[in-house]
mmCIF file of the N, C-alpha and C atoms, coordinates in Angstrom:
data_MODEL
# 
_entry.id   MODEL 
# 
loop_
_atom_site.group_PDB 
_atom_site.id 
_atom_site.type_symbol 
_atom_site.label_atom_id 
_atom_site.label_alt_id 
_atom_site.label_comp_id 
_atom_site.label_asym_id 
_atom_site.label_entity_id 
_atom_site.label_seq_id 
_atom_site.pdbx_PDB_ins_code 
_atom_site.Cartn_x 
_atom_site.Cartn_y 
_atom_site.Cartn_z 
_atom_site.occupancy 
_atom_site.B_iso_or_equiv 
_atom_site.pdbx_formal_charge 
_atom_site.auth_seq_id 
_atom_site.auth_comp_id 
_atom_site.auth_asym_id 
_atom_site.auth_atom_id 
_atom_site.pdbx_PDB_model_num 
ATOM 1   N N  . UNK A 1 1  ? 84.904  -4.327 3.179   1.00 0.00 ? 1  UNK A N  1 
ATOM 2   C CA . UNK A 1 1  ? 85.791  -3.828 4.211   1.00 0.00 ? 1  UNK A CA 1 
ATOM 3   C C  . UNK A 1 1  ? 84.958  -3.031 5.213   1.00 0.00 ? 1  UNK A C  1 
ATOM 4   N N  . UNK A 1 2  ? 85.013  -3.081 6.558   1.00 0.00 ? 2  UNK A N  1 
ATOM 5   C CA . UNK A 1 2  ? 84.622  -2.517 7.952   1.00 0.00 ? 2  UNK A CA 1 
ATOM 6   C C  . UNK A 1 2  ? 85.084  -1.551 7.990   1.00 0.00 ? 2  UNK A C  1 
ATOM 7   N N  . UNK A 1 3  ? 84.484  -0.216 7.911   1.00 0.00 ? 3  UNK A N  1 
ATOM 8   C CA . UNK A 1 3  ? 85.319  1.316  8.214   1.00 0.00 ? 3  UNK A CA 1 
ATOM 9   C C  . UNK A 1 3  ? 84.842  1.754  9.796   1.00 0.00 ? 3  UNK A C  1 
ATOM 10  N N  . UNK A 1 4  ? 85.639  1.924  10.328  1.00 0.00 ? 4  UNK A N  1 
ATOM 11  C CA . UNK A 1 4  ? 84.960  2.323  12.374  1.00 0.00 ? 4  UNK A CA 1 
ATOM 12  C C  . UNK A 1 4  ? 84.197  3.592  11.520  1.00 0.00 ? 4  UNK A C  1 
ATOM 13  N N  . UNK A 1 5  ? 83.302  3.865  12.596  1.00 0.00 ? 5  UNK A N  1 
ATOM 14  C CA . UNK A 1 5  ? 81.886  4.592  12.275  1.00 0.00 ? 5  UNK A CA 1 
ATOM 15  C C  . UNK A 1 5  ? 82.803  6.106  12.584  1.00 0.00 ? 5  UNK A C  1 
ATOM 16  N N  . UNK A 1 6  ? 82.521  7.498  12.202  1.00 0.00 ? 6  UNK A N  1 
ATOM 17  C CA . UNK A 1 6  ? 83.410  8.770  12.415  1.00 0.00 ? 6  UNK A CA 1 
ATOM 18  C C  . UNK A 1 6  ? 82.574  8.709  13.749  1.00 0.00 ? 6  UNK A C  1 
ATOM 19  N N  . UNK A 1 7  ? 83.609  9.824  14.324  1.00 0.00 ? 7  UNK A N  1 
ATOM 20  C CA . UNK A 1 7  ? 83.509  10.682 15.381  1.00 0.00 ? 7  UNK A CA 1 
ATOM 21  C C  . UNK A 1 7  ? 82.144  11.771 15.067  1.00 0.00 ? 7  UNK A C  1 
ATOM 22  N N  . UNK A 1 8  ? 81.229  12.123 15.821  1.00 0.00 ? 8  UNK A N  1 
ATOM 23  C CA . UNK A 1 8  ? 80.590  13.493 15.932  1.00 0.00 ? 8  UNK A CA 1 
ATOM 24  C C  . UNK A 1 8  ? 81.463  14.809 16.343  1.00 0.00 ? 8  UNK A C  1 
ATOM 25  N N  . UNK A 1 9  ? 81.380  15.436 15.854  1.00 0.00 ? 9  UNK A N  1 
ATOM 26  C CA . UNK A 1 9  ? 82.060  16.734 16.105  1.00 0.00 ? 9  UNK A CA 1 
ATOM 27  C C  . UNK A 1 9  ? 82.001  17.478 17.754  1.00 0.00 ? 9  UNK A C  1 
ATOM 28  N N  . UNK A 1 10 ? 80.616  17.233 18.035  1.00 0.00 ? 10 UNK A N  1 
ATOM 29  C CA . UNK A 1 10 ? 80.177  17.580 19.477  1.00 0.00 ? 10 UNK A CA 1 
ATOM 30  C C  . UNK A 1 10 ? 80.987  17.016 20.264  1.00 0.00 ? 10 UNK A C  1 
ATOM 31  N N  . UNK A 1 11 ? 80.932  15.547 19.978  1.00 0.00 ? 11 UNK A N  1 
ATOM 32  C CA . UNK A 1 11 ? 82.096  14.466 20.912  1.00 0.00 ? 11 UNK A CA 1 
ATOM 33  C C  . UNK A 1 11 ? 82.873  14.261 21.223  1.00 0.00 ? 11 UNK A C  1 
ATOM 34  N N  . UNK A 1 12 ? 84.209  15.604 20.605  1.00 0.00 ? 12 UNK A N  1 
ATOM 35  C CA . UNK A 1 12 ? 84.922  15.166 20.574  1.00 0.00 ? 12 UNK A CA 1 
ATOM 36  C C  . UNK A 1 12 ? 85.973  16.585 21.821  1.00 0.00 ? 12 UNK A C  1 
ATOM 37  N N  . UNK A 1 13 ? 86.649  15.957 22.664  1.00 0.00 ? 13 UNK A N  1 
ATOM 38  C CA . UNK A 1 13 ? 87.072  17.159 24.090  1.00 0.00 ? 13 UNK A CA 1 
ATOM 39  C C  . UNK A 1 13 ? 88.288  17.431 23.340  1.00 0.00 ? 13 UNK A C  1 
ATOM 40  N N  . UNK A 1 14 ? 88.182  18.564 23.148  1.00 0.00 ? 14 UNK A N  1 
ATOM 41  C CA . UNK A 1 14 ? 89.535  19.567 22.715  1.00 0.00 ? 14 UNK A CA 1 
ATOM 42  C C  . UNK A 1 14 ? 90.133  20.110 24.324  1.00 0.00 ? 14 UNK A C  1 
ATOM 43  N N  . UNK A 1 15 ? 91.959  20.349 24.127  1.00 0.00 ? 15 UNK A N  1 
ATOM 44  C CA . UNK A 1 15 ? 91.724  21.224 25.236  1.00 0.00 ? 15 UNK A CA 1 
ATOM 45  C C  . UNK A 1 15 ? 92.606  21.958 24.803  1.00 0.00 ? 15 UNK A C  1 
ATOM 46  N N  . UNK A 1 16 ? 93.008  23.264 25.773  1.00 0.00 ? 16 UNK A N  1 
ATOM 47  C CA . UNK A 1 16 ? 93.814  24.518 25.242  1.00 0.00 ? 16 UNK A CA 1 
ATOM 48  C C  . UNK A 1 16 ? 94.683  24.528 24.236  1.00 0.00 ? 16 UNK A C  1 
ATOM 49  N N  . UNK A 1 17 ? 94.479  25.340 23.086  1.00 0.00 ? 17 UNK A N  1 
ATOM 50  C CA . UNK A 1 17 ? 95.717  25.583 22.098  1.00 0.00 ? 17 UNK A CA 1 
ATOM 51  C C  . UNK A 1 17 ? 94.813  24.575 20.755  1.00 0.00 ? 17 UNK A C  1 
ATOM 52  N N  . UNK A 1 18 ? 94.006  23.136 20.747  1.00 0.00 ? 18 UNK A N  1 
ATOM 53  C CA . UNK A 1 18 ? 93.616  22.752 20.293  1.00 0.00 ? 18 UNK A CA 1 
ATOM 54  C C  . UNK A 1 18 ? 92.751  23.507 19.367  1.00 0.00 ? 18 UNK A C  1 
ATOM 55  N N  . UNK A 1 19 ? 92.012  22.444 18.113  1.00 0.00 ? 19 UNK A N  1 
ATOM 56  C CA . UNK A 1 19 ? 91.571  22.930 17.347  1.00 0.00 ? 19 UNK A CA 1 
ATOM 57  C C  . UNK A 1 19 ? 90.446  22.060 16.364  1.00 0.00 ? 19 UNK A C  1 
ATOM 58  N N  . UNK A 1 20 ? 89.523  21.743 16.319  1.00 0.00 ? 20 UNK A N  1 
ATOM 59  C CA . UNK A 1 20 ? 88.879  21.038 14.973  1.00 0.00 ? 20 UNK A CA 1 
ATOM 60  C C  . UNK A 1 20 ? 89.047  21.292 13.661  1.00 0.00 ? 20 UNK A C  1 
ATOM 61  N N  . UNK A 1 21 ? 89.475  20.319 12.778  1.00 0.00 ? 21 UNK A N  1 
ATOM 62  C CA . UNK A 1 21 ? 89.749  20.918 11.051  1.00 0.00 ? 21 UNK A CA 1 
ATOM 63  C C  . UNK A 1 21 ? 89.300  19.908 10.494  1.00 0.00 ? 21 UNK A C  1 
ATOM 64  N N  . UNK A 1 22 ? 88.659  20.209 9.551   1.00 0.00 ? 22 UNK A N  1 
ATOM 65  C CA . UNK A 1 22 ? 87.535  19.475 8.594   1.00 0.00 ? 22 UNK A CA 1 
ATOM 66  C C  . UNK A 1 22 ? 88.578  19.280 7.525   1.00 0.00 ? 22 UNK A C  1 
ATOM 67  N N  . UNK A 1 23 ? 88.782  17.655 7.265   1.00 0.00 ? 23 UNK A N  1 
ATOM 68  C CA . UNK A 1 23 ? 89.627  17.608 5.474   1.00 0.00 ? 23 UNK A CA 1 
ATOM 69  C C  . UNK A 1 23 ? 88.517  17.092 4.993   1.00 0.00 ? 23 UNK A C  1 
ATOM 70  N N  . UNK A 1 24 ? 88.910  17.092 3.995   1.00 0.00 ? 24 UNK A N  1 
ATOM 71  C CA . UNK A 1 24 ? 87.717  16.934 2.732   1.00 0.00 ? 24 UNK A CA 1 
ATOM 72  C C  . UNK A 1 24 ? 88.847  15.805 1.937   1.00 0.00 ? 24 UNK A C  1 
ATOM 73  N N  . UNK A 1 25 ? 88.028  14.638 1.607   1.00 0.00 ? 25 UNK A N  1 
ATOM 74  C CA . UNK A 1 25 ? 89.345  13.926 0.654   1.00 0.00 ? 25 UNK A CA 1 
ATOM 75  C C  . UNK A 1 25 ? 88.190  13.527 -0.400  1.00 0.00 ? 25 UNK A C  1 
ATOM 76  N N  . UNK A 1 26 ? 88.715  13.424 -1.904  1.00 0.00 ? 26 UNK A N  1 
ATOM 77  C CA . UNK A 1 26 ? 88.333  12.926 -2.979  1.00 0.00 ? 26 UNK A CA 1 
ATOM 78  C C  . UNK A 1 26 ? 88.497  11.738 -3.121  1.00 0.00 ? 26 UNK A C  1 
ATOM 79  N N  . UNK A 1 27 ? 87.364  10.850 -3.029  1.00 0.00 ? 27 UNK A N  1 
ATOM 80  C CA . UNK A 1 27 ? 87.788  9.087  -2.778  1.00 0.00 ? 27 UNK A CA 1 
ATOM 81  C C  . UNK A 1 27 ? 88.021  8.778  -4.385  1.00 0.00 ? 27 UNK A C  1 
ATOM 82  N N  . UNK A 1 28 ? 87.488  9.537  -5.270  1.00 0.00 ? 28 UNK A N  1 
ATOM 83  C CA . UNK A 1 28 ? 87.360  8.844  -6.872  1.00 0.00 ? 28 UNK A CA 1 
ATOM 84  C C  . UNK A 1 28 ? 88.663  9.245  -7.249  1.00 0.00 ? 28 UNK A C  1 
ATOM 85  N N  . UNK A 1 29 ? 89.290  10.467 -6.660  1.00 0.00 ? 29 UNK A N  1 
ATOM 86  C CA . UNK A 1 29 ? 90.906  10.438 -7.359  1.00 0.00 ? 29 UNK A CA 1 
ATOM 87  C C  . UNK A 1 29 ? 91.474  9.448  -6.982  1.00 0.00 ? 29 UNK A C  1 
ATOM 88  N N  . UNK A 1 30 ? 91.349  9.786  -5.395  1.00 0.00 ? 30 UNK A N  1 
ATOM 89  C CA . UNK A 1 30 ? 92.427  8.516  -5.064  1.00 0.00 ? 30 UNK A CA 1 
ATOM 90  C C  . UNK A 1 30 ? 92.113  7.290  -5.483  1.00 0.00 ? 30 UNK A C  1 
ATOM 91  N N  . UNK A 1 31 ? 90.888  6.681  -5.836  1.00 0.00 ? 31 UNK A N  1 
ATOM 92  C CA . UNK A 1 31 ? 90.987  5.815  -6.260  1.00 0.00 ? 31 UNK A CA 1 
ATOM 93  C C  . UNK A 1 31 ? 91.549  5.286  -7.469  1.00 0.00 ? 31 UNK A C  1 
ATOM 94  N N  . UNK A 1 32 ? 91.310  6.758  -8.465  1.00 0.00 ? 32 UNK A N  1 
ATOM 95  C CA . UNK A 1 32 ? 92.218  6.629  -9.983  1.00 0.00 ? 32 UNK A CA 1 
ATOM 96  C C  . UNK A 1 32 ? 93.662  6.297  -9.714  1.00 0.00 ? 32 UNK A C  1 
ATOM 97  N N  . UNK A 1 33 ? 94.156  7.067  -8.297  1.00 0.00 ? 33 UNK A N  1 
ATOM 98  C CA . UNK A 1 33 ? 95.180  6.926  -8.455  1.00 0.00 ? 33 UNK A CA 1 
ATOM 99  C C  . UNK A 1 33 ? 95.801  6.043  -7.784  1.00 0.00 ? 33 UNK A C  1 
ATOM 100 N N  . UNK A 1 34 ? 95.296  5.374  -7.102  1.00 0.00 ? 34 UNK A N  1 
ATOM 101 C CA . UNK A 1 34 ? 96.128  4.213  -6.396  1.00 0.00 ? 34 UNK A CA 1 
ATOM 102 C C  . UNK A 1 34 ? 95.184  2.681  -6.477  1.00 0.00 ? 34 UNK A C  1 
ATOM 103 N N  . UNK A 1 35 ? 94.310  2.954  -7.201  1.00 0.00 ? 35 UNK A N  1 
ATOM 104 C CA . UNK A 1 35 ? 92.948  1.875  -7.284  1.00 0.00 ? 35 UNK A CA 1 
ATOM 105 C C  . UNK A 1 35 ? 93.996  0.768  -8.199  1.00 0.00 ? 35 UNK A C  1 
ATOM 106 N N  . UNK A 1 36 ? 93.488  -0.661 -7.910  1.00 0.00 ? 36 UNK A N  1 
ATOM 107 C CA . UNK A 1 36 ? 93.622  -1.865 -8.433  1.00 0.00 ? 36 UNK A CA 1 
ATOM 108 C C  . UNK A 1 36 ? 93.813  -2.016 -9.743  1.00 0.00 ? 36 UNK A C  1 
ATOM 109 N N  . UNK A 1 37 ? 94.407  -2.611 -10.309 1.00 0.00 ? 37 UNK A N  1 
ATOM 110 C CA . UNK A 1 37 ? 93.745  -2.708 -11.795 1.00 0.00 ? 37 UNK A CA 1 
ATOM 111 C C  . UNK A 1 37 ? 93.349  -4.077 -12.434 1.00 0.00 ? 37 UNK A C  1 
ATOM 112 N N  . UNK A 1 38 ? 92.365  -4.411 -12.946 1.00 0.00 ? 38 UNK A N  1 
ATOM 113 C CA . UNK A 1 38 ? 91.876  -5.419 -13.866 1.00 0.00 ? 38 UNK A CA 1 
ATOM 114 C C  . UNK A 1 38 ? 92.364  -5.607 -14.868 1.00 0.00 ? 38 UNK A C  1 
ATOM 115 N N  . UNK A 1 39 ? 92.533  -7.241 -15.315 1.00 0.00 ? 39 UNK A N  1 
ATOM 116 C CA . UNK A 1 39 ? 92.828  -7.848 -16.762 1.00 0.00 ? 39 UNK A CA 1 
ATOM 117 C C  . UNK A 1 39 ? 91.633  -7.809 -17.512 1.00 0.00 ? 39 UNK A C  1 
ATOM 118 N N  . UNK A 1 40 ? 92.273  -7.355 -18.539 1.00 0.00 ? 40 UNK A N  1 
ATOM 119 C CA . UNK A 1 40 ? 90.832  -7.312 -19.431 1.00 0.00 ? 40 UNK A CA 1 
ATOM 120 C C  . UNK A 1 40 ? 91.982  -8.118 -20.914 1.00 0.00 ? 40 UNK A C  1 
ATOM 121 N N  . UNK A 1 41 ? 90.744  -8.696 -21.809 1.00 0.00 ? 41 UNK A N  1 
ATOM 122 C CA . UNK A 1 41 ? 91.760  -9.187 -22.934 1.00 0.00 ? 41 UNK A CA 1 
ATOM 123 C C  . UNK A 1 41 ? 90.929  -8.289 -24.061 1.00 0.00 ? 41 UNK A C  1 
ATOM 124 N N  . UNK A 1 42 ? 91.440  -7.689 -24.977 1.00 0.00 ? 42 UNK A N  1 
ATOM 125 C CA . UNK A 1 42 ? 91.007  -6.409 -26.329 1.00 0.00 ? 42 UNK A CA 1 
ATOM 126 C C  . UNK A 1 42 ? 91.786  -7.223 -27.291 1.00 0.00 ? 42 UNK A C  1 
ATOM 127 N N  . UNK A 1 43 ? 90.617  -7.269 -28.292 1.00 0.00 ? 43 UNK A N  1 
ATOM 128 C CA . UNK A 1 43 ? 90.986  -7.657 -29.698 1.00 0.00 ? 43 UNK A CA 1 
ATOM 129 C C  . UNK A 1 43 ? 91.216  -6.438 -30.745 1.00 0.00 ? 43 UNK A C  1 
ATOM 130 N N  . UNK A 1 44 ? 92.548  -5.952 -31.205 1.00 0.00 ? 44 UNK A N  1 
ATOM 131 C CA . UNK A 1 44 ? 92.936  -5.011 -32.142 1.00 0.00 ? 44 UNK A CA 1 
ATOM 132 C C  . UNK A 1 44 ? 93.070  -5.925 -33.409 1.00 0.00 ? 44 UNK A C  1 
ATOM 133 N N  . UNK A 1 45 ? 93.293  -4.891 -34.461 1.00 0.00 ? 45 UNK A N  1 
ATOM 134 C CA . UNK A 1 45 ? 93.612  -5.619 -35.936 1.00 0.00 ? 45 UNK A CA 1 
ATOM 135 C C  . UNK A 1 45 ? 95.134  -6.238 -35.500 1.00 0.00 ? 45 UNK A C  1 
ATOM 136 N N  . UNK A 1 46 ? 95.044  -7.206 -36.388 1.00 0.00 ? 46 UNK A N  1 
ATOM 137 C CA . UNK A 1 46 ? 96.762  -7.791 -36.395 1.00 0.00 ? 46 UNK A CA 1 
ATOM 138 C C  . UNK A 1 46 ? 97.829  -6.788 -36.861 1.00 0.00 ? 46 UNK A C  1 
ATOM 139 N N  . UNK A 1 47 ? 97.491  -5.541 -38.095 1.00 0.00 ? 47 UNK A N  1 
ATOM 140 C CA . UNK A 1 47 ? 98.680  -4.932 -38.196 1.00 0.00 ? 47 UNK A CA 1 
ATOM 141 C C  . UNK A 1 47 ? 98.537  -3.704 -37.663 1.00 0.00 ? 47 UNK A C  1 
ATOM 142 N N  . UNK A 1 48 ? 97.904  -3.404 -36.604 1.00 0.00 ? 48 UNK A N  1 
ATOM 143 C CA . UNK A 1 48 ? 98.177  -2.713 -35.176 1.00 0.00 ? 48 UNK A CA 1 
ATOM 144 C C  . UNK A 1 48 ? 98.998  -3.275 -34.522 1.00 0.00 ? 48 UNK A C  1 
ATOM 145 N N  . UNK A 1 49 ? 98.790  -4.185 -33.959 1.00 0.00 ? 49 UNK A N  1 
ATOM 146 C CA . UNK A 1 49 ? 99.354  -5.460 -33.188 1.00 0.00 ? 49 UNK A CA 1 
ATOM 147 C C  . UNK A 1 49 ? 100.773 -4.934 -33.642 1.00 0.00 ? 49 UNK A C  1 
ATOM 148 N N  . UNK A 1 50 ? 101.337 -5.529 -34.932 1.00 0.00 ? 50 UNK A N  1 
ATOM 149 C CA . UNK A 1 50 ? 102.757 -5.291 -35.273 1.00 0.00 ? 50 UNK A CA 1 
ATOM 150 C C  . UNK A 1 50 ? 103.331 -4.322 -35.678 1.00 0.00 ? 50 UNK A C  1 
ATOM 151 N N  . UNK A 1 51 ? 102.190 -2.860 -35.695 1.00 0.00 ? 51 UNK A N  1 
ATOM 152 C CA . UNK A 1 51 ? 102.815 -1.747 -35.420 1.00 0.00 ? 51 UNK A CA 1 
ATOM 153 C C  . UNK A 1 51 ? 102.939 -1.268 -33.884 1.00 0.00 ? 51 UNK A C  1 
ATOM 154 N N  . UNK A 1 52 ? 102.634 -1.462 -33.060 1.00 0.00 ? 52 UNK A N  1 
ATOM 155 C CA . UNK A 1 52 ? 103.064 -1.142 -31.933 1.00 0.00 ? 52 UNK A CA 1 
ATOM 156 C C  . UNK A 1 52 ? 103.748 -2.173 -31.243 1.00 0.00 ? 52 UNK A C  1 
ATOM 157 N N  . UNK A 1 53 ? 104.366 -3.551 -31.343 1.00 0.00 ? 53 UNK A N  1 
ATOM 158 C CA . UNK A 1 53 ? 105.476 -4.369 -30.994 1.00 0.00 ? 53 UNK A CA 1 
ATOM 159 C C  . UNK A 1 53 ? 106.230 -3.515 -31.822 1.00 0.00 ? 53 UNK A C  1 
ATOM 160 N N  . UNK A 1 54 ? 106.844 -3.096 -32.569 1.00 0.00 ? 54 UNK A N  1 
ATOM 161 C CA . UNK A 1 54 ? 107.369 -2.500 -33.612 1.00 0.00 ? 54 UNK A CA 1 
ATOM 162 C C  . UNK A 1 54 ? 107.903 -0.914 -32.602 1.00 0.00 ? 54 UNK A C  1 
ATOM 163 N N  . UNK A 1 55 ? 106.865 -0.339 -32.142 1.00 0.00 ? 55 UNK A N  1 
ATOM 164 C CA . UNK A 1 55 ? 107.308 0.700  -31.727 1.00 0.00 ? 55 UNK A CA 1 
ATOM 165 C C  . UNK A 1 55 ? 107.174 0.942  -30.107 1.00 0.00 ? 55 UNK A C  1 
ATOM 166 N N  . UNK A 1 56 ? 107.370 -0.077 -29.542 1.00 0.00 ? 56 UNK A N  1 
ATOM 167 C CA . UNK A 1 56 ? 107.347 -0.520 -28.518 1.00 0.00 ? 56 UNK A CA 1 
ATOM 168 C C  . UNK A 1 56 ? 106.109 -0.056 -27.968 1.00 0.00 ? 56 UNK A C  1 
ATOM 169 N N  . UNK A 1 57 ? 105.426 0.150  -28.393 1.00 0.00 ? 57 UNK A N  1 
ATOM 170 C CA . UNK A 1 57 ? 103.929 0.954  -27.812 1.00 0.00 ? 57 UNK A CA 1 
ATOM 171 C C  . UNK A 1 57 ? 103.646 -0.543 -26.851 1.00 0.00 ? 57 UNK A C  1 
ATOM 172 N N  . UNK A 1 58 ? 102.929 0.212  -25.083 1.00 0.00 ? 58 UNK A N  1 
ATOM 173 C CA . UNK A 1 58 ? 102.127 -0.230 -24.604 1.00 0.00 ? 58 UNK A CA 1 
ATOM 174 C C  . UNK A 1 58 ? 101.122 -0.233 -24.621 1.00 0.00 ? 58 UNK A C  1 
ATOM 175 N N  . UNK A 1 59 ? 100.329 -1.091 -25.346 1.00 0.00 ? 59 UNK A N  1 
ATOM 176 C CA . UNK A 1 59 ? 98.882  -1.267 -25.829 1.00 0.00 ? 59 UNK A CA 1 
ATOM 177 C C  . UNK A 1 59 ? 98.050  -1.078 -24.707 1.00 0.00 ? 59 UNK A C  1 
ATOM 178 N N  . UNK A 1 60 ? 98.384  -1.806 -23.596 1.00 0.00 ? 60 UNK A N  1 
ATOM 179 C CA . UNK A 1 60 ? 97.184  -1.920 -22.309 1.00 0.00 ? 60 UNK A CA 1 
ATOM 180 C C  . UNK A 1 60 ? 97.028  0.171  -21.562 1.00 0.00 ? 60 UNK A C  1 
ATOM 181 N N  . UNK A 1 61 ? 98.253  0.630  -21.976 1.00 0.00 ? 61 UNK A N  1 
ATOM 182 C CA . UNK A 1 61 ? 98.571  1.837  -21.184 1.00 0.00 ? 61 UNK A CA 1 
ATOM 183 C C  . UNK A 1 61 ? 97.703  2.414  -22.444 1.00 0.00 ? 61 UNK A C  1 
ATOM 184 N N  . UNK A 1 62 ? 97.963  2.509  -23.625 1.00 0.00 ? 62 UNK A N  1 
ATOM 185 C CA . UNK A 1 62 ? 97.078  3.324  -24.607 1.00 0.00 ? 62 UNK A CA 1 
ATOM 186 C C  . UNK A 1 62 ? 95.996  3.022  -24.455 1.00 0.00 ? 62 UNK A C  1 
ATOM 187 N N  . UNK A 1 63 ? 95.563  1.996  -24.049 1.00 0.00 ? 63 UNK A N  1 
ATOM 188 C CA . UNK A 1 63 ? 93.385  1.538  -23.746 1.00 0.00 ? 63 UNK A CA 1 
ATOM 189 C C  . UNK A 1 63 ? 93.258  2.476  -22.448 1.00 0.00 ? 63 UNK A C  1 
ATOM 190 N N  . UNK A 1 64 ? 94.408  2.243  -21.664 1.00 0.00 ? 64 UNK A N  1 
ATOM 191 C CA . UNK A 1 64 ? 93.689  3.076  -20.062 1.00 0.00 ? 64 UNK A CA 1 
ATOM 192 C C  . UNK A 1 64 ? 93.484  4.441  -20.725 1.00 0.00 ? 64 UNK A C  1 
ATOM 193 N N  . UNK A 1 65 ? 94.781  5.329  -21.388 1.00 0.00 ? 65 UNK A N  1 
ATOM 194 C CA . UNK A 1 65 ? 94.219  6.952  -21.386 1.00 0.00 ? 65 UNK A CA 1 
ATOM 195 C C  . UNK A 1 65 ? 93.461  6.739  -22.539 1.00 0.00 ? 65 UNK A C  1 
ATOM 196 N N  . UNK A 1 66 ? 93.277  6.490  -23.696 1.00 0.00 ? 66 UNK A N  1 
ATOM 197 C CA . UNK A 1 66 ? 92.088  6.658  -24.510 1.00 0.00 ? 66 UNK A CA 1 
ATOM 198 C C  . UNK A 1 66 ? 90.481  6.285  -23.668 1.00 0.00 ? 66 UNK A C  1 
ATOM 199 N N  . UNK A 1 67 ? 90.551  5.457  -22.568 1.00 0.00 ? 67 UNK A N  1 
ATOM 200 C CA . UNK A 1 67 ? 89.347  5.046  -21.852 1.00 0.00 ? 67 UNK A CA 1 
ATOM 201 C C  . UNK A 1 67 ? 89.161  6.205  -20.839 1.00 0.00 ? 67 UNK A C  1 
ATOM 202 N N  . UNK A 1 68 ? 90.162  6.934  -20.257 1.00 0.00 ? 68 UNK A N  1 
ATOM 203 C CA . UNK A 1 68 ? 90.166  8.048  -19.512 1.00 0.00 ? 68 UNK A CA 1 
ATOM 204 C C  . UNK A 1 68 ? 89.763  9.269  -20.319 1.00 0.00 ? 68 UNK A C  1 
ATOM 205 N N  . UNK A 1 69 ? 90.243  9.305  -21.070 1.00 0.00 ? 69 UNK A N  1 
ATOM 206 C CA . UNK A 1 69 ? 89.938  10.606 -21.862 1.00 0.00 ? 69 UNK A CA 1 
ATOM 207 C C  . UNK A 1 69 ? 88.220  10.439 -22.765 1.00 0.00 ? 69 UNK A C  1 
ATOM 208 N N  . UNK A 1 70 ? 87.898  9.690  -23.180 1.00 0.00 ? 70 UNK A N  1 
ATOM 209 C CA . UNK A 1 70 ? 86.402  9.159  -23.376 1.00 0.00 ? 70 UNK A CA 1 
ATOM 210 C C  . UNK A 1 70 ? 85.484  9.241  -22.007 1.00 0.00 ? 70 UNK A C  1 
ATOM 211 N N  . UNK A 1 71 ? 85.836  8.719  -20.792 1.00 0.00 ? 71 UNK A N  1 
ATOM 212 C CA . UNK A 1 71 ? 85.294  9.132  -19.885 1.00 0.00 ? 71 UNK A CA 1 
ATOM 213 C C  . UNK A 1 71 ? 85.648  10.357 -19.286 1.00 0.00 ? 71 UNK A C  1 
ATOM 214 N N  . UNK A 1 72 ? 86.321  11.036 -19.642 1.00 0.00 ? 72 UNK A N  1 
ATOM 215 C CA . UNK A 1 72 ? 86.052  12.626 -19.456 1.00 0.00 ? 72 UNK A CA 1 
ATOM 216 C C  . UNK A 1 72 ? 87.010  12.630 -17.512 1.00 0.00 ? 72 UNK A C  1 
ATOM 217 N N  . UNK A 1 73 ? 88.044  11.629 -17.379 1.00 0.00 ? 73 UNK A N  1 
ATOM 218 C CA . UNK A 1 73 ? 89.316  11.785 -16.587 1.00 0.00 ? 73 UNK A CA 1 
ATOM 219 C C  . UNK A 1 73 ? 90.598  11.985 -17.059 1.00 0.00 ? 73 UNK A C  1 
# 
């Protein structure tokens, strides 16, 4: 993806009442939090498997936070 190149700060004509403000954004949250997600296929034991059909557990949602919490998000 093409991002337009930023502005220089010098460059840029303010006029009365105006103001420059610096945001700061966290690209790795947002990316946790709105980023894509991948198929992946995980082989568990079979009577995992039919304990969590059983208890309706979402298996793919339990790999993301056990994979978050191992990587230290």
């Amino acid at each position: 993806m093409n991002y337009p190149q930023p502005s220089l700060p010098q460059d840029i004509k303010l006029t009365a009442g105006e103001q420059l403000v610096y945001v700061t954004v966290d690209l790795d949250a947002f990316r946790r939090k709105y980023g894509k997600t991948a198929r992946k296929n995980i082989t568990i034991p079979e009577y995992l498997n039919k304990l969590a059909k059983e208890q309706k557990i979402n298996v793919s949602q339990v790999a993301t936070e056990a994979l978050r919490v191992k990587l230290g998000f």
